[in-house]
C-alpha positions in Angstrom: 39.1 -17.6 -33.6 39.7 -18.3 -37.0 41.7 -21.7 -37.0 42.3 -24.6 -34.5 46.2 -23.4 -35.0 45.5 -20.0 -33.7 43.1 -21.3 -31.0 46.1 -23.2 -29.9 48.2 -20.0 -29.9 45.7 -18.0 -28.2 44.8 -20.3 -25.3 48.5 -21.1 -24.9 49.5 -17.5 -24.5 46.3 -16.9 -22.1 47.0 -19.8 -20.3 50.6 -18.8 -19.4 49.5 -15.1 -18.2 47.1 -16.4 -16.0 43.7 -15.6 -17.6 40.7 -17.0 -17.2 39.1 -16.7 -20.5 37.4 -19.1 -23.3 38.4 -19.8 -26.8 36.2 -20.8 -29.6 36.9 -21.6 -33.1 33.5 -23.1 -34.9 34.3 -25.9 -37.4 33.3 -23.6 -40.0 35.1 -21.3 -39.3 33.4 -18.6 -37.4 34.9 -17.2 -34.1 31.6 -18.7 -32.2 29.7 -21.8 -31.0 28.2 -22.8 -34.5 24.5 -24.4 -35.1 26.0 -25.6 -38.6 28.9 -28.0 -37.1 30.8 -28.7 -33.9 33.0 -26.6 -32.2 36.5 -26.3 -30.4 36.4 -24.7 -26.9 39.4 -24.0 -25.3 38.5 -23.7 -21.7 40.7 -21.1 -19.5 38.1 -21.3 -16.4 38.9 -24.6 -14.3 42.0 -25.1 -12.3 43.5 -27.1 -15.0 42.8 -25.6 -19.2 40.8 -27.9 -20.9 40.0 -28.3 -24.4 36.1 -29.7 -25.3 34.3 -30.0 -28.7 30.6 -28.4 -28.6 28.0 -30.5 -30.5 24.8 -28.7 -30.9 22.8 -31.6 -32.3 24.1 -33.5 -28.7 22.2 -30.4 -27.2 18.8 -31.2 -29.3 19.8 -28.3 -31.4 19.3 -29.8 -35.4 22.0 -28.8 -37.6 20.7 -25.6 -39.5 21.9 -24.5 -43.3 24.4 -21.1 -43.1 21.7 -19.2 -45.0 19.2 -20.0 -41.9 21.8 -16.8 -39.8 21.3 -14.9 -43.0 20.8 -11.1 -41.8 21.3 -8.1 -44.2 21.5 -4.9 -43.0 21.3 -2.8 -39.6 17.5 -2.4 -39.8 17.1 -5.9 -41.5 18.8 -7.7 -38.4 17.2 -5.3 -35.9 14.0 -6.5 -37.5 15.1 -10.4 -37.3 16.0 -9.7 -33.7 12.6 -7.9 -32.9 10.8 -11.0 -34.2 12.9 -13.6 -32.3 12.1 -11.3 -28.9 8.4 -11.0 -30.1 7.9 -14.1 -31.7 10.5 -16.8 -30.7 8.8 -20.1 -31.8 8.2 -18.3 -35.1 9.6 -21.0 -38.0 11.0 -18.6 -40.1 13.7 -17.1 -37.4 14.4 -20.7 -36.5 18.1 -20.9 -37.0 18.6 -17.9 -35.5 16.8 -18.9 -32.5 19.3 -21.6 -32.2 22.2 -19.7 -32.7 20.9 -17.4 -30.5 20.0 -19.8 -27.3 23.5 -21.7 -27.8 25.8 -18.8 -28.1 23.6 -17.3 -24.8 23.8 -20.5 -23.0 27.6 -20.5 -23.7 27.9 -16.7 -22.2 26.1 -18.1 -19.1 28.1 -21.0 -18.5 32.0 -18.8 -19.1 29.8 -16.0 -16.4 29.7 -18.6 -13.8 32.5 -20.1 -14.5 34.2 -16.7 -14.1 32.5 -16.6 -10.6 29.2 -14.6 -11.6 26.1 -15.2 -9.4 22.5 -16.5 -11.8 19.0 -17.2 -11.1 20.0 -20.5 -12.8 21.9 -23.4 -11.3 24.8 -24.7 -14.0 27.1 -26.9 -12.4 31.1 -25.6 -11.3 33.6 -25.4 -14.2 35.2 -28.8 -13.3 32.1 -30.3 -14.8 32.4 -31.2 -18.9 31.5 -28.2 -20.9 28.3 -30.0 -22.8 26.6 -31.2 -19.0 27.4 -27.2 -18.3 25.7 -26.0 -21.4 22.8 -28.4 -21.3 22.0 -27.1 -17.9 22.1 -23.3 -19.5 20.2 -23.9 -22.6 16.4 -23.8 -20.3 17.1 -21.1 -18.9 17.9 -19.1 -22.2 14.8 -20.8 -23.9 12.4 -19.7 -21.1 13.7 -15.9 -21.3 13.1 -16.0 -25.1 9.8 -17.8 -24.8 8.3 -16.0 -21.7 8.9 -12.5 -22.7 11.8 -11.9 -20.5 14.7 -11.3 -22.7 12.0 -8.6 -24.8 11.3 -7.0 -21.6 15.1 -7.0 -20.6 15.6 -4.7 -24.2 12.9 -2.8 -23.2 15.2 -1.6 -20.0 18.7 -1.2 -22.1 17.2 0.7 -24.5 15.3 3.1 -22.0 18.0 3.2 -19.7 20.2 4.3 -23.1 18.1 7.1 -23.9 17.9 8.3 -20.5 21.8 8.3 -20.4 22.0 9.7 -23.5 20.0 12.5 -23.0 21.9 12.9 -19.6 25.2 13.7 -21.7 23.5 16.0 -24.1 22.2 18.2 -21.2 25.9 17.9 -19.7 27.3 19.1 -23.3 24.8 22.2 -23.8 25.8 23.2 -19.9 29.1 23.2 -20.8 28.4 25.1 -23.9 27.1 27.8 -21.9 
């Protein structure tokens, strides 16, 4: 979200439907766990809402420049993402590497919380949110570094075609 006001807002109304959710306003202003500043999580997941600050550089992430994220266009960040996937310890995707791994590790840890099953062992939602993401942030590293995250786009974007190619065969039977 935006600001810490409407962060407030948000998680208040969540909280009173019921809904397990998380909230996250970066200290800079973007709607996401940030590699430039801290964080404010609003955590809809445990018995009892919780709100926790998110400190990259307490997760051995360095604090990167906003122009590290810079992208451009479709084919420009395709090409960014392409290289992290092929190339993830290459210097020149660094801060997007980071940005990448913490916003992944923080998807992990709201999927377990929500009850999902991982390969990965990150402790139950009653533990603080940092211990939680700290456990996360290895796992996300090895599937950038060992190929597996590549491979896993490999299958979407096959498994896309396939489906999409599916629908156009369904479209020109109905045509007939």
């Amino acid at each position: 979200v935006p600001t810490e006001t409407i962060g407030d807002l948000m998680a208040g109304v969540l909280a009173a439907r019921g809904t397990r959710a998380v909230v996250v306003h970066g200290d800079d202003g973007l709607d996401e766990p940030s590699i430039h500043t801290t964080a404010t999580v609003w955590e809809l997941t445990a018995p009892v809402p919780r709100r926790a600050v998110v400190d990259p550089s307490a997760l051995g992430i360095p604090t990167r420049a906003p122009d590290a994220l810079r992208g451009g266009t479709a084919q420009r960040n395709a090409a960014l993402f392409r290289t992290l996937l092929d190339t993830p310890d290459d210097p020149t995707i660094a801060g997007i590497r980071d940005a990448v791994s913490l916003n992944a590790a923080a998807a992990l840890v709201a999927y377990a919380a929500a009850g999902g099953t991982l390969a990965v062992t990150i402790p139950d939602a009653t533990t603080d949110l940092m211990t939680r993401l700290a456990a996360a942030l290895p796992a996300v590293n090895d599937a950038l570094t060992s190929g597996a995250a590549r491979d896993l786009l490999g299958r979407w974007i096959s498994t896309s075609a396939s489906e999409r190619g599916r629908e156009n065969r369904a479209d020109l039977a109905r045509a007939d």
